[in-house]
Biotite code that builds the C-alpha atoms (Angstrom):
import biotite.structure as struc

atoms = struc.array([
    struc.Atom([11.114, -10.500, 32.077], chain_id="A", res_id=1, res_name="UNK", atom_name="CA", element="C"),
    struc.Atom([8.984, -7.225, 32.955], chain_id="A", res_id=2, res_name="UNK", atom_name="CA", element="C"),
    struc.Atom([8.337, -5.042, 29.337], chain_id="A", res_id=3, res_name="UNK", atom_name="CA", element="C"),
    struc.Atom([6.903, -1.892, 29.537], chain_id="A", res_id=4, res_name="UNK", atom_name="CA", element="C"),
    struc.Atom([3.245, -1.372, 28.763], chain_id="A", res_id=5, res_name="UNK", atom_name="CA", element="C"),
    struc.Atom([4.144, 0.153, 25.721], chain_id="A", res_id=6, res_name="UNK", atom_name="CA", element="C"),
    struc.Atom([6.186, -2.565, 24.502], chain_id="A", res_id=7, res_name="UNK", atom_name="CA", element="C"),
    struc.Atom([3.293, -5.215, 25.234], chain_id="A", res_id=8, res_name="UNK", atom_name="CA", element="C"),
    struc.Atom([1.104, -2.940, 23.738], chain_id="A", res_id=9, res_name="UNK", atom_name="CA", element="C"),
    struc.Atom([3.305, -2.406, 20.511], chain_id="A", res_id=10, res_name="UNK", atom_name="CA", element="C"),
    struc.Atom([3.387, -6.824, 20.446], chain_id="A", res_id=11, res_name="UNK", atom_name="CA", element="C"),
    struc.Atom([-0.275, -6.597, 20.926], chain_id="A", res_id=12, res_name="UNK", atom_name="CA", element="C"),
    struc.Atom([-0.886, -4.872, 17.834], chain_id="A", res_id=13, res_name="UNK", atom_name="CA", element="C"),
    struc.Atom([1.856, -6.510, 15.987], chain_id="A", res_id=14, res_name="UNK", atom_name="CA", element="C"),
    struc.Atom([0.249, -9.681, 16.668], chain_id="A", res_id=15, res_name="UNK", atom_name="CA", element="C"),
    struc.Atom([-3.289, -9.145, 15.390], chain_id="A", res_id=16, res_name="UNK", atom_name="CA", element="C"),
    struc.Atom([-1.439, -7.542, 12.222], chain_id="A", res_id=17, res_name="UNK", atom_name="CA", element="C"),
    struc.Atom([0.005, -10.632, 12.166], chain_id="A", res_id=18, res_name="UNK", atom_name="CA", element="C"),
    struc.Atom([-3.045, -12.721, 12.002], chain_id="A", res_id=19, res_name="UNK", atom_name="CA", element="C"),
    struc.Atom([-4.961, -9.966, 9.800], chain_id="A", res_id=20, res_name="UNK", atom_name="CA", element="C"),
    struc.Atom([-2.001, -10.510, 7.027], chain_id="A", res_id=21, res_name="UNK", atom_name="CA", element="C"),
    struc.Atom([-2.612, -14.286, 7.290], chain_id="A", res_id=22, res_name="UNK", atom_name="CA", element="C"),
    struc.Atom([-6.546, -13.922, 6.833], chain_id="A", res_id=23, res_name="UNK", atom_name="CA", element="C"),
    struc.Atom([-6.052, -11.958, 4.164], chain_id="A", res_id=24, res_name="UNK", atom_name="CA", element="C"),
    struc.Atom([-3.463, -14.281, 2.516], chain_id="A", res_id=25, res_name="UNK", atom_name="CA", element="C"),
    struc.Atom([-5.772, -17.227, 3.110], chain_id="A", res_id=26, res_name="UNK", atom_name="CA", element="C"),
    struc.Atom([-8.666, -15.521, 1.057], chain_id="A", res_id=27, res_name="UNK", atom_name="CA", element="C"),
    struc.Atom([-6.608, -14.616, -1.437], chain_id="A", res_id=28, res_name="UNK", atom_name="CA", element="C"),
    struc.Atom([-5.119, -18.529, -2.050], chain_id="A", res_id=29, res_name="UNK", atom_name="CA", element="C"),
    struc.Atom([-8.275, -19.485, -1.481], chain_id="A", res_id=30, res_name="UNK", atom_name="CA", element="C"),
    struc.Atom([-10.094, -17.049, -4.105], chain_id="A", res_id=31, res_name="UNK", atom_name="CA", element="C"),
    struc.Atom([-7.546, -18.025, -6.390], chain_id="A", res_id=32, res_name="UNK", atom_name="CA", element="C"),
    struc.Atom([-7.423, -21.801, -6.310], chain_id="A", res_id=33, res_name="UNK", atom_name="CA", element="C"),
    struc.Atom([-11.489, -21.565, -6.939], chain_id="A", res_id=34, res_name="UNK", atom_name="CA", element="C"),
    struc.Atom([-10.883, -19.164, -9.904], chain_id="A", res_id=35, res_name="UNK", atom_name="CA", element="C"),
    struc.Atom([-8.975, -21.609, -11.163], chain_id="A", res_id=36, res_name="UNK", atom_name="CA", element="C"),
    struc.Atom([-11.765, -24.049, -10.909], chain_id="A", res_id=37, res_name="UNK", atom_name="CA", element="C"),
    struc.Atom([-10.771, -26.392, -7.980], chain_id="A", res_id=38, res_name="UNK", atom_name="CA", element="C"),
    struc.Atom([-13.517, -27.794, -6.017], chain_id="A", res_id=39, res_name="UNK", atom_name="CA", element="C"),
    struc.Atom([-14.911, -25.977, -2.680], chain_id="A", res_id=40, res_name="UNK", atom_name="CA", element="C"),
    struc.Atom([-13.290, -28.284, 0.033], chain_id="A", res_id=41, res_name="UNK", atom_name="CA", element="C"),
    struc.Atom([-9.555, -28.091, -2.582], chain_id="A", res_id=42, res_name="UNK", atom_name="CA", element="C"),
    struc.Atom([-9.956, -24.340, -2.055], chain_id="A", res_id=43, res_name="UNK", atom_name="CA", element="C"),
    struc.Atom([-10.973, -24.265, 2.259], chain_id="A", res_id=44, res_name="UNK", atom_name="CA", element="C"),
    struc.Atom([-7.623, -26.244, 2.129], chain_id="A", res_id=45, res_name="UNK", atom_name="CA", element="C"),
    struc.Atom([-5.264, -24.327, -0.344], chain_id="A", res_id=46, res_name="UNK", atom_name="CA", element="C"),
    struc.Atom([-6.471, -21.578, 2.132], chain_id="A", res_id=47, res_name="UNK", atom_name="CA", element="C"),
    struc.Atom([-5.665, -23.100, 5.588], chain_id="A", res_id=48, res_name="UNK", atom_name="CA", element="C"),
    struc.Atom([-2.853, -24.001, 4.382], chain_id="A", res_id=49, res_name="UNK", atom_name="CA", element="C"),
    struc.Atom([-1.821, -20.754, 3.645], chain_id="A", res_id=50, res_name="UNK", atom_name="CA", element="C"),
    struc.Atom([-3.181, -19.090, 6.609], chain_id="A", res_id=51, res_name="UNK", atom_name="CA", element="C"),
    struc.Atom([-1.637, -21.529, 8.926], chain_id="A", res_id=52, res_name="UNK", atom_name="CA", element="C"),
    struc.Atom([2.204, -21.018, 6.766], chain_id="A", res_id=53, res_name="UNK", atom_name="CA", element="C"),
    struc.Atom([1.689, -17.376, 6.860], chain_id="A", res_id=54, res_name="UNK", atom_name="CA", element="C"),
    struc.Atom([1.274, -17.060, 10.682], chain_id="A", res_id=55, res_name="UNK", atom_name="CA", element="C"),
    struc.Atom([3.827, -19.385, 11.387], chain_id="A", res_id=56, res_name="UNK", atom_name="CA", element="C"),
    struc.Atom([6.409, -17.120, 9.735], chain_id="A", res_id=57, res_name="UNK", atom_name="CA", element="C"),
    struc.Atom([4.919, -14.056, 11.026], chain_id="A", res_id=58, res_name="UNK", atom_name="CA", element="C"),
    struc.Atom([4.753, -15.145, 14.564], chain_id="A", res_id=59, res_name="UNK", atom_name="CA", element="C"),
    struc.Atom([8.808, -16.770, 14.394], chain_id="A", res_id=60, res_name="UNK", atom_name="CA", element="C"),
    struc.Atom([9.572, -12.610, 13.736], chain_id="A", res_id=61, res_name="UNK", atom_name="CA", element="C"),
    struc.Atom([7.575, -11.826, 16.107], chain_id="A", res_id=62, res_name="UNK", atom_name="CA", element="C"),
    struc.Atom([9.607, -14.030, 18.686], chain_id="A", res_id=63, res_name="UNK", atom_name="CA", element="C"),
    struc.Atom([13.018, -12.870, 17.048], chain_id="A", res_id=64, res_name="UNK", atom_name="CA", element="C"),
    struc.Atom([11.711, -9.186, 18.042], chain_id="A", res_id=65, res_name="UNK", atom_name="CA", element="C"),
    struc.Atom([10.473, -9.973, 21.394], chain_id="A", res_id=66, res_name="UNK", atom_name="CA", element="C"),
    struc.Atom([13.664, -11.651, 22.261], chain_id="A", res_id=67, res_name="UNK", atom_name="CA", element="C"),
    struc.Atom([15.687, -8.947, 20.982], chain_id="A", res_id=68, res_name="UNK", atom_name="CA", element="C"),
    struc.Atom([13.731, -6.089, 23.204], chain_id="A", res_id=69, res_name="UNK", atom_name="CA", element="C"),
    struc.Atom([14.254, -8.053, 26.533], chain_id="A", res_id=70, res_name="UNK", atom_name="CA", element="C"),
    struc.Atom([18.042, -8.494, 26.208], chain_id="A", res_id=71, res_name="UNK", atom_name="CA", element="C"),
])
Protein backbone atom coordinates (compact mmCIF):
# COMPACT_ATOMS: atom_id res chain seq x y z
CA UNK A 1 0.00 0.00 0.00
CA UNK A 2 2.23 3.13 -1.13
CA UNK A 3 -0.28 6.58 -1.26
CA UNK A 4 1.01 9.52 -2.58
CA UNK A 5 2.21 12.30 -0.33
CA UNK A 6 -0.66 14.17 -1.18
CA UNK A 7 -3.07 11.62 -0.29
CA UNK A 8 -1.36 11.10 3.29
CA UNK A 9 -1.28 14.59 3.53
CA UNK A 10 -5.07 15.10 2.57
CA UNK A 11 -5.74 11.99 5.64
CA UNK A 12 -3.50 14.02 7.77
CA UNK A 13 -5.64 16.91 7.79
CA UNK A 14 -8.79 15.00 7.63
CA UNK A 15 -7.83 13.40 10.73
CA UNK A 16 -7.13 16.34 13.03
CA UNK A 17 -10.55 17.78 11.54
CA UNK A 18 -11.72 14.82 12.77
CA UNK A 19 -10.64 15.16 16.29
CA UNK A 20 -11.23 19.13 16.21
CA UNK A 21 -15.14 18.26 15.39
CA UNK A 22 -15.11 15.85 18.37
CA UNK A 23 -13.53 18.54 20.83
CA UNK A 24 -15.81 20.79 19.84
CA UNK A 25 -18.81 18.40 20.21
CA UNK A 26 -17.55 17.40 23.64
CA UNK A 27 -17.67 21.12 24.90
CA UNK A 28 -20.71 21.66 23.58
CA UNK A 29 -22.48 18.34 25.51
CA UNK A 30 -20.57 19.22 28.11
CA UNK A 31 -21.62 23.09 28.30
CA UNK A 32 -24.97 21.94 27.92
CA UNK A 33 -25.45 19.20 30.47
CA UNK A 34 -23.97 21.95 33.16
CA UNK A 35 -26.51 24.56 31.87
CA UNK A 36 -28.85 22.31 32.66
CA UNK A 37 -27.58 22.08 36.15
CA UNK A 38 -25.85 18.61 36.35
CA UNK A 39 -23.00 18.35 38.62
CA UNK A 40 -19.20 18.97 37.37
CA UNK A 41 -17.96 15.27 37.19
CA UNK A 42 -22.02 14.40 35.29
CA UNK A 43 -20.88 17.03 32.78
CA UNK A 44 -16.65 15.80 32.24
CA UNK A 45 -18.67 12.56 31.46
CA UNK A 46 -21.71 13.63 29.22
CA UNK A 47 -18.62 15.17 27.42
CA UNK A 48 -16.24 12.16 27.03
CA UNK A 49 -18.78 10.44 26.13
CA UNK A 50 -19.49 12.45 23.37
CA UNK A 51 -16.05 13.11 22.30
CA UNK A 52 -15.13 9.52 22.37
CA UNK A 53 -18.81 8.62 20.06
CA UNK A 54 -18.00 11.43 17.82
CA UNK A 55 -14.46 10.24 16.84
CA UNK A 56 -15.41 6.85 16.60
CA UNK A 57 -17.81 7.68 13.75
CA UNK A 58 -15.56 10.11 12.24
CA UNK A 59 -12.57 7.92 12.16
CA UNK A 60 -14.92 4.55 10.67
CA UNK A 61 -15.32 7.31 7.43
CA UNK A 62 -12.19 7.97 7.56
CA UNK A 63 -11.26 4.16 7.07
CA UNK A 64 -14.19 3.74 4.45
CA UNK A 65 -12.21 6.63 2.45
CA UNK A 66 -8.82 5.34 2.92
CA UNK A 67 -9.86 1.97 1.76
CA UNK A 68 -11.60 3.27 -1.13
CA UNK A 69 -8.35 5.42 -2.44
CA UNK A 70 -5.99 2.31 -2.30
CA UNK A 71 -8.19 -0.01 -4.40
Amino acid sequence: MHLPLAALTLFALALLTAILLALLAAIGAGLLTRADGASRPAALLRAGVAFGGTLTVLAALLALGISALTQ
